[in-house]
DRENDO-1510 file (C-alpha; in Angstrom, 1 decimal, always signed):
<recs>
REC; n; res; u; v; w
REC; 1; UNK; +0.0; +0.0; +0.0 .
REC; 2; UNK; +1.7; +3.2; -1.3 .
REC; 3; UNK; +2.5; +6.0; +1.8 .
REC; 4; UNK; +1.7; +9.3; +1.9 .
REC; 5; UNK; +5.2; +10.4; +0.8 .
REC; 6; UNK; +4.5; +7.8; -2.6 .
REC; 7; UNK; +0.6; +9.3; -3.1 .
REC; 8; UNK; +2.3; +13.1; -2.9 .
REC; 9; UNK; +5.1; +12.4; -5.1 .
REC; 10; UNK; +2.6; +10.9; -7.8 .
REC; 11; UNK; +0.2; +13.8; -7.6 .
REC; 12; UNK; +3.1; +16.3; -8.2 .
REC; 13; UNK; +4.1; +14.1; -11.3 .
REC; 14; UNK; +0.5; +14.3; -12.5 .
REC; 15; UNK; +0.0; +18.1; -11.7 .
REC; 16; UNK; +4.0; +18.8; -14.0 .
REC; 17; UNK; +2.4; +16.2; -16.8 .
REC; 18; UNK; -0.9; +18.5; -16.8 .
REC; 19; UNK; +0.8; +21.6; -16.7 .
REC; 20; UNK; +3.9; +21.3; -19.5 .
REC; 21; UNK; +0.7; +19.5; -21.8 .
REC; 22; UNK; -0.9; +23.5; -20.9 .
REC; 23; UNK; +1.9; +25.0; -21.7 .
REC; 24; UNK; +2.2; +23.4; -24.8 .
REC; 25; UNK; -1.5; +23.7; -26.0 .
REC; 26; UNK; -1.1; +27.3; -25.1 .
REC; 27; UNK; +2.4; +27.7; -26.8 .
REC; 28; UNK; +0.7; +26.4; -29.8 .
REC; 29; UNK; -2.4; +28.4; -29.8 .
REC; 30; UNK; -0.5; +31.4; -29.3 .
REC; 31; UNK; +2.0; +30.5; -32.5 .
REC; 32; UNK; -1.6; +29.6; -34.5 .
REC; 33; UNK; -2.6; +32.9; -33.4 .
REC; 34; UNK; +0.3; +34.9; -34.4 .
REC; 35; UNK; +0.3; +33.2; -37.8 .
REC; 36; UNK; -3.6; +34.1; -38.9 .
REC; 37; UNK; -2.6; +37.6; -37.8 .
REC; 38; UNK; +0.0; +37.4; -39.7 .
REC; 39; UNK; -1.4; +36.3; -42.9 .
REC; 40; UNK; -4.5; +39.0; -42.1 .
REC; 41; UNK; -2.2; +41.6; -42.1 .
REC; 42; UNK; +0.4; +40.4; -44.9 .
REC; 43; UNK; -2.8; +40.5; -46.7 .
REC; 44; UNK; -4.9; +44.2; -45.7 .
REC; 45; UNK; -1.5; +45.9; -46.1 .
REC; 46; UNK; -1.0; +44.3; -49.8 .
REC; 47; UNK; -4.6; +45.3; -50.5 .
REC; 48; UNK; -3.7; +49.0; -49.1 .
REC; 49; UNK; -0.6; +49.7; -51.0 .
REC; 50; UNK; -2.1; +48.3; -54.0 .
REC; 51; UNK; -5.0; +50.9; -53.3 .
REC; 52; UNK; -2.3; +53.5; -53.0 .
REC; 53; UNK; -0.1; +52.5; -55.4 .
REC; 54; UNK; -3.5; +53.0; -58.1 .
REC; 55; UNK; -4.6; +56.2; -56.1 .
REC; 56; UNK; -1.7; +57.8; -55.2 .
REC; 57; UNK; -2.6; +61.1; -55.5 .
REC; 58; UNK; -5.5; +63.2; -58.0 .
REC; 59; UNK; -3.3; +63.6; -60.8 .
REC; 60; UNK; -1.1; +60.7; -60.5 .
REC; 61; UNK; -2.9; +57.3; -60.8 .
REC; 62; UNK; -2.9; +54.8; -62.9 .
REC; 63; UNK; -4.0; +54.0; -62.9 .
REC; 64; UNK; -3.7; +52.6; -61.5 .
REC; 65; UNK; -3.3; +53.3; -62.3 .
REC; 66; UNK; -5.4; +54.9; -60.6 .
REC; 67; UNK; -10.9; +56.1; -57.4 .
REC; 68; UNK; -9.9; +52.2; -58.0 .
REC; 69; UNK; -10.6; +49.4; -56.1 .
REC; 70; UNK; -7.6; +47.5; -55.0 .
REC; 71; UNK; -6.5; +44.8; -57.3 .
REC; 72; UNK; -4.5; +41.8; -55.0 .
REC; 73; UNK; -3.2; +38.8; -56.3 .
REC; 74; UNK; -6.3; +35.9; -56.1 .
REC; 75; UNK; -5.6; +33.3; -53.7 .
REC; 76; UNK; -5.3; +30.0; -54.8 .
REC; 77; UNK; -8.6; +28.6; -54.1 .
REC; 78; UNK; -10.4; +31.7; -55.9 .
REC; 79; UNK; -11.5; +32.6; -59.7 .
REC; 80; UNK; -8.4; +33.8; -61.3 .
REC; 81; UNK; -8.7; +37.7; -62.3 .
REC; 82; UNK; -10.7; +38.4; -66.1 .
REC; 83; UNK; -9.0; +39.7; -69.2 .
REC; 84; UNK; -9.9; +42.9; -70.4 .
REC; 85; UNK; -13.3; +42.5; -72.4 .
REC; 86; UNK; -13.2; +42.2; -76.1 .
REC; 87; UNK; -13.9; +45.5; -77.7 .
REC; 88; UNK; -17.5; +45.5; -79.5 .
REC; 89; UNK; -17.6; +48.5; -81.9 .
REC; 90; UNK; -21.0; +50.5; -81.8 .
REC; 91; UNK; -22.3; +53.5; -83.4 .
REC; 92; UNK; -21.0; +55.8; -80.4 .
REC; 93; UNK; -17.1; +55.2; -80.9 .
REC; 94; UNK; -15.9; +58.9; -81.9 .
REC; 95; UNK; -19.3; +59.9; -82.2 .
REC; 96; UNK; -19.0; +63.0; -80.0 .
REC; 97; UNK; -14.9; +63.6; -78.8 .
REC; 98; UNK; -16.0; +66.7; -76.1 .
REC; 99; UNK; -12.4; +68.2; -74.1 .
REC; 100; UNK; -13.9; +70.7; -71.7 .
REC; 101; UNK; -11.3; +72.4; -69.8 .
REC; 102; UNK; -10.2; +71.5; -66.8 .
REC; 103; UNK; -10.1; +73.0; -62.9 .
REC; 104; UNK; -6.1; +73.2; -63.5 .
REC; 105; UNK; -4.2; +75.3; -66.1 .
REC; 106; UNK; -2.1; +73.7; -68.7 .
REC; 107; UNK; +1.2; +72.2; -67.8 .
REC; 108; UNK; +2.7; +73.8; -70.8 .
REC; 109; UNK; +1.2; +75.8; -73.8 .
REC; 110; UNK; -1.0; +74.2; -75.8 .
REC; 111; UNK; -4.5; +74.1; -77.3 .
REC; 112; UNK; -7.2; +71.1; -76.7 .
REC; 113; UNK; -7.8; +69.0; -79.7 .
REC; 114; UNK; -10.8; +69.3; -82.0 .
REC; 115; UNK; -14.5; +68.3; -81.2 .
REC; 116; UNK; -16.8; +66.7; -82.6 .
REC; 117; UNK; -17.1; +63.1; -84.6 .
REC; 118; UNK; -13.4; +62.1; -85.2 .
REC; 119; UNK; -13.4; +59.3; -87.4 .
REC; 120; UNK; -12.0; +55.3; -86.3 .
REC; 121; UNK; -9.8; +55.3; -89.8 .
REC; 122; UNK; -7.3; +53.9; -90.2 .
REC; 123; UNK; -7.4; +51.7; -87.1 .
REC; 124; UNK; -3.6; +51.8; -86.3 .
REC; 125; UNK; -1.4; +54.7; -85.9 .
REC; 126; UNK; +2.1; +54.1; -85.4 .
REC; 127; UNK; +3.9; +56.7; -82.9 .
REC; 128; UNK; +7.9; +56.7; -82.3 .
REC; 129; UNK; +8.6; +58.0; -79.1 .
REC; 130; UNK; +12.2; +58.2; -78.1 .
REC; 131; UNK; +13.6; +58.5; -74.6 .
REC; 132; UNK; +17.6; +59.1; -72.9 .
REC; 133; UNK; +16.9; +55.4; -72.2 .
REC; 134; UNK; +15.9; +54.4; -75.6 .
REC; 135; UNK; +12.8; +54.0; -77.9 .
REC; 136; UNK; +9.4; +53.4; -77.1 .
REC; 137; UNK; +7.9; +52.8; -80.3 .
REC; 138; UNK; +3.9; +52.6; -80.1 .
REC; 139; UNK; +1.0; +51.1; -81.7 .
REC; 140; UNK; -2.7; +53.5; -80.9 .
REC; 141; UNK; -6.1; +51.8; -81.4 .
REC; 142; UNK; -7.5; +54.4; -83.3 .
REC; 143; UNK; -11.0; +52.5; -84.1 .
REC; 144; UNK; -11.0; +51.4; -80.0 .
REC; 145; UNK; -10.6; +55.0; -78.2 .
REC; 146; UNK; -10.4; +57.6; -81.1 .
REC; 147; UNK; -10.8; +60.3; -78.8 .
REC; 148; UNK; -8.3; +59.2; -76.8 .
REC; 149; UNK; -6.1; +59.1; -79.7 .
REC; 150; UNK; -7.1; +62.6; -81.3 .
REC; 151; UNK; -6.0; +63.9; -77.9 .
REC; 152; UNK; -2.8; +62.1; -78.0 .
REC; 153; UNK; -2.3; +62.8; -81.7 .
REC; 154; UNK; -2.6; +66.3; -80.6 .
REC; 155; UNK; -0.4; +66.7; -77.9 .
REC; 156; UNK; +2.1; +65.0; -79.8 .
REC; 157; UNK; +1.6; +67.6; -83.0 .
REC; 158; UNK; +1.8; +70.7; -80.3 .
REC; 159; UNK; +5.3; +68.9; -78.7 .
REC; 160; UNK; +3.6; +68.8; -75.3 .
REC; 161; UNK; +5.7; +65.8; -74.3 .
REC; 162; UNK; +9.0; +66.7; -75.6 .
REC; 163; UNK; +11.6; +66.8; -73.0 .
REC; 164; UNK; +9.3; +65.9; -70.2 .
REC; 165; UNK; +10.4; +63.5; -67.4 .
REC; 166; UNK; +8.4; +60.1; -66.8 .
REC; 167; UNK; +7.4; +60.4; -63.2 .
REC; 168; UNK; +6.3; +57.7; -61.6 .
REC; 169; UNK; +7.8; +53.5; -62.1 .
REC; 170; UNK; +5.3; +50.9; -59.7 .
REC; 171; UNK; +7.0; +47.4; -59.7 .
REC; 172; UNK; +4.6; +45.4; -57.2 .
REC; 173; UNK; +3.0; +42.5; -58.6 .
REC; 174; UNK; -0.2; +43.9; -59.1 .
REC; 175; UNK; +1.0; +47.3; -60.6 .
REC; 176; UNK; +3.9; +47.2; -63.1 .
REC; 177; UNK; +3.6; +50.7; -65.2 .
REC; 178; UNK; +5.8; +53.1; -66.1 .
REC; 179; UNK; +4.2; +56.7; -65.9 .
REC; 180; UNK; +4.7; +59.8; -68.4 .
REC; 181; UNK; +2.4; +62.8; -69.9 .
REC; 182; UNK; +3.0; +65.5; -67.1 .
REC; 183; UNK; +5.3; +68.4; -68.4 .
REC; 184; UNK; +5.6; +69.5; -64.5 .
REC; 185; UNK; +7.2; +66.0; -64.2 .
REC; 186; UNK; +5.5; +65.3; -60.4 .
REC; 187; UNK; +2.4; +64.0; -61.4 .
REC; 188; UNK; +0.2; +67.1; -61.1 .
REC; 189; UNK; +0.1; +68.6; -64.3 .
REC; 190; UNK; -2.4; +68.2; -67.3 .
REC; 191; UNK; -2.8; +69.7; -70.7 .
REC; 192; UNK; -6.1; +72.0; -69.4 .
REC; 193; UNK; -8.6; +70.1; -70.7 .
REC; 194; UNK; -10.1; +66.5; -69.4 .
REC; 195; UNK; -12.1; +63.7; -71.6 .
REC; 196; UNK; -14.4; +60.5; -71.0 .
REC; 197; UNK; -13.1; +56.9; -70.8 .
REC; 198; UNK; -13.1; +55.0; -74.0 .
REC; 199; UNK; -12.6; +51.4; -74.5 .
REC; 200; UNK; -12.4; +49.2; -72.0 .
REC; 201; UNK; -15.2; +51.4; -69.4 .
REC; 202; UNK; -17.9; +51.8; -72.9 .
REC; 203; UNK; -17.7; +47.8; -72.5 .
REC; 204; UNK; -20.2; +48.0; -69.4 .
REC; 205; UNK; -23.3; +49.4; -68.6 .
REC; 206; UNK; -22.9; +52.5; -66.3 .
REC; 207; UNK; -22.6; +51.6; -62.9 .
REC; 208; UNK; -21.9; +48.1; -63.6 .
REC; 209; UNK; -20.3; +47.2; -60.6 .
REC; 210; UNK; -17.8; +45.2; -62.6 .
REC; 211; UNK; -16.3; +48.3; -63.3 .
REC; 212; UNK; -14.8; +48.6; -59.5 .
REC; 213; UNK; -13.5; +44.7; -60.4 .
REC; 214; UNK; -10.1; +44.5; -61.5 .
REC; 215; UNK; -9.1; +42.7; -64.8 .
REC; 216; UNK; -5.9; +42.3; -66.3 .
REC; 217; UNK; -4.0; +44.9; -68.1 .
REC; 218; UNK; -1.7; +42.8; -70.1 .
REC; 219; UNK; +2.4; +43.8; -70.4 .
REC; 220; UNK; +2.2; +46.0; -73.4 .
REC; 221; UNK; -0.5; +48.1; -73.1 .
REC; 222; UNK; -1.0; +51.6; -73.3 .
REC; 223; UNK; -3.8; +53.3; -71.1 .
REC; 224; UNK; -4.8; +56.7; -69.7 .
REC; 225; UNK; -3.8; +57.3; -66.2 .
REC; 226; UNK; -6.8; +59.8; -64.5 .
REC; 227; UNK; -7.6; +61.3; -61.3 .
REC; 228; UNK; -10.5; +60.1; -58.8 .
REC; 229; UNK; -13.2; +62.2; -60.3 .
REC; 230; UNK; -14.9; +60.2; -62.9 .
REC; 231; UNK; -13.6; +60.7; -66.7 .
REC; 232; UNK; -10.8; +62.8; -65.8 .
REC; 233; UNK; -8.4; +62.0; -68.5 .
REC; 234; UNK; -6.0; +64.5; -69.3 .
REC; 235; UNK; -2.1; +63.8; -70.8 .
REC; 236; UNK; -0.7; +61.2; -68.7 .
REC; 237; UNK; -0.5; +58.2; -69.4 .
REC; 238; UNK; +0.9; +54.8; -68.0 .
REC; 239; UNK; +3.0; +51.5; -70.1 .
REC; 240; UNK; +2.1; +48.4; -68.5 .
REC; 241; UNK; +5.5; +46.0; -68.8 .
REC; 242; UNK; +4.3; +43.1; -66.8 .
REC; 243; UNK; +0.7; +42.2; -66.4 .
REC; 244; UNK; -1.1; +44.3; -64.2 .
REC; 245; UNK; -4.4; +44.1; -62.0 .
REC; 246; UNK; -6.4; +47.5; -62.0 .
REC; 247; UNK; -10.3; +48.6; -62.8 .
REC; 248; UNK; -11.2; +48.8; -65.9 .
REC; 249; UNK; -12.2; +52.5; -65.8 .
REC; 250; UNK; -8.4; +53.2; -67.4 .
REC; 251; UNK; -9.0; +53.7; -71.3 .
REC; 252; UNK; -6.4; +51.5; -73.7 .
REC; 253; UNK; -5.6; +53.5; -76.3 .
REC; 254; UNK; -2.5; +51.7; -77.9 .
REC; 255; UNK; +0.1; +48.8; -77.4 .
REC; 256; UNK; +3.7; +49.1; -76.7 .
REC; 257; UNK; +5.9; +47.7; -79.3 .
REC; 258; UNK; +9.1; +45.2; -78.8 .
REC; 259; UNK; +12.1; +47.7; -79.0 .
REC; 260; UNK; +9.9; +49.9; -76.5 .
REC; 261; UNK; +9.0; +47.0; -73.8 .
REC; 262; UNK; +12.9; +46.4; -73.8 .
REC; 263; UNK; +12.9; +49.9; -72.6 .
REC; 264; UNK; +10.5; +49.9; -70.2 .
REC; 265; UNK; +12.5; +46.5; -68.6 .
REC; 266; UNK; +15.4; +48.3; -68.5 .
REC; 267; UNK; +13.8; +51.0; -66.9 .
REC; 268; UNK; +12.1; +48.6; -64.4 .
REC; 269; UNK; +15.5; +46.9; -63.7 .
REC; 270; UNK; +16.7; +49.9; -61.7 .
REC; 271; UNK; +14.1; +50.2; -59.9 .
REC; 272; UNK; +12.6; +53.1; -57.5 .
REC; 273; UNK; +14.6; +56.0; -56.7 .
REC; 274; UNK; +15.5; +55.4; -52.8 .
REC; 275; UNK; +13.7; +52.1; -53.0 .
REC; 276; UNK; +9.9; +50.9; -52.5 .
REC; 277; UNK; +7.6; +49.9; -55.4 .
REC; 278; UNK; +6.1; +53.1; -56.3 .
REC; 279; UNK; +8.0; +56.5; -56.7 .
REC; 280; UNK; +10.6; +58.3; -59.5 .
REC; 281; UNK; +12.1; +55.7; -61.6 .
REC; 282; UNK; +15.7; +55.5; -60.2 .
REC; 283; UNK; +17.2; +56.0; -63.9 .
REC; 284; UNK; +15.8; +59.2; -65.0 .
REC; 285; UNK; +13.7; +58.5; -67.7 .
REC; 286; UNK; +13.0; +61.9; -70.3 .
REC; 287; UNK; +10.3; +62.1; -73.5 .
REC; 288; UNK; +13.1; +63.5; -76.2 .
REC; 289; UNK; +10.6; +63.6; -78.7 .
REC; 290; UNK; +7.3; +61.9; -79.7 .
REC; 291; UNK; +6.1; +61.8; -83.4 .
REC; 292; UNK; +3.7; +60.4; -85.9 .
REC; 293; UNK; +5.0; +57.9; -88.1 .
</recs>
């Protein structure tokens, strides 16, 4: 029959077993705990940047970038984000190209581009744009956004972006674009005027809540950067060079063609000035010239 002394000694080996198997559970839960909050926060501060990254600042989205919602990477275990929808011509398309001015003054000189029905012919028009770090030579989809592309075709005539600085490189996952169009060369400037979205917003009904969805810009695109406000498109515009996730409220007016996506890696290469994924490109990156070929 076990003494006192025996009982005592196996109660207090009982209580240790009990209380390291505690310890443990709790060790375990607290590690679990850490982890989820973790993961939470790895992912509301992706979605934020993002959000940032496209929203910047009035005059410097994307778009995008670009107000957008913010575009994340989809999780394994959800639908992979859309391609930008295929462009259905209708009777609209350069019906009526209105550029009322704008609350800002003109970065630089220059008169806002003619009114009226522009016409979608020819489809293509081939731009050379050349840069201190090489050529940039562009495609526009004149039957897709022709008012887009008079106001670009006009800028271009009137040498608005000769010897202007591209502003802003992103390089997260979701955002890859190189930014250019402002003469002030900080992301506030304009040419005076603003415009409506084009091709792919006319896609969707208004207010089609797929319109605050993201879908994918793919590398080699050319698209309108614009403020918060609703159709605020002005002279700045954005080169995606890897596939990008932003709303499609940005207007694609053009593609960007081989010699000019070897550019933009280059560009991207060096990354941000001072680090981060969203500020001046670290190699300065200036508009020489920009004609009509």
């Amino acid at each position: 029959m076990p003494t006192n002394q025996q009982r005592r000694a196996t109660a207090k080996r009982k209580l240790e077993r009990q209380l390291q198997r505690r310890a443990k559970q709790a060790k375990r839960r607290r590690i679990l705990a850490i982890g989820g909050g973790s993961a939470a926060a790895v992912a509301v501060i992706a979605a934020v940047v993002v959000a940032v990254v496209v929203n910047k600042d009035d005059h410097k989205s994307t778009s995008t970038t670009t107000s957008s919602s913010a575009a994340t990477t989809p999780a394994p275990d959800t639908a992979p984000v859309p391609p930008l929808p295929p462009f259905q011509p209708s009777a609209n398309v350069g019906a009526n190209c209105q550029y009322p001015p704008s609350p800002d003054k003109p970065a630089k000189p220059v008169k806002p581009p003619r009114t009226g029905k522009i016409p979608t012919e020819p489809a293509q028009i081939s731009v050379s744009m050349v840069t201190n770090q090489g050529n940039i030579g562009l495609m526009l989809a004149n039957n897709e956004s022709p008012c887009t592309v008079n106001s670009f075709a006009s800028l271009v005539g009137q040498r608005f972006f000769n010897d202007t600085k591209c502003h802003r490189l992103t390089t997260s996952p979701q955002l890859s674009v190189l930014q250019c169009g402002d003469p002030k060369g900080d992301g506030t400037g304009g040419p005076g005027y603003h415009f409506a979205n084009e091709y792919p917003t006319d896609q969707y009904p208004p207010n089609d809540p797929k319109l605050a969805q993201p879908v994918l810009y793919p590398r080699g695109t050319l698209a309108m950067a614009h403020s918060q406000a609703p159709n605020s498109n002005g002279s700045q515009f954005f080169m995606v060079y890897r596939d990008s996730q932003l709303p499609p409220d940005y207007t694609v007016f053009g593609t960007i063609q081989a010699d000019g996506l070897a550019t933009l890696d280059k560009i991207a290469k060096a990354g941000v000035a001072g680090g981060g994924a969203d500020g001046p490109p670290a190699t300065e990156v200036i508009i020489t010239s920009v004609l009509l070929d």
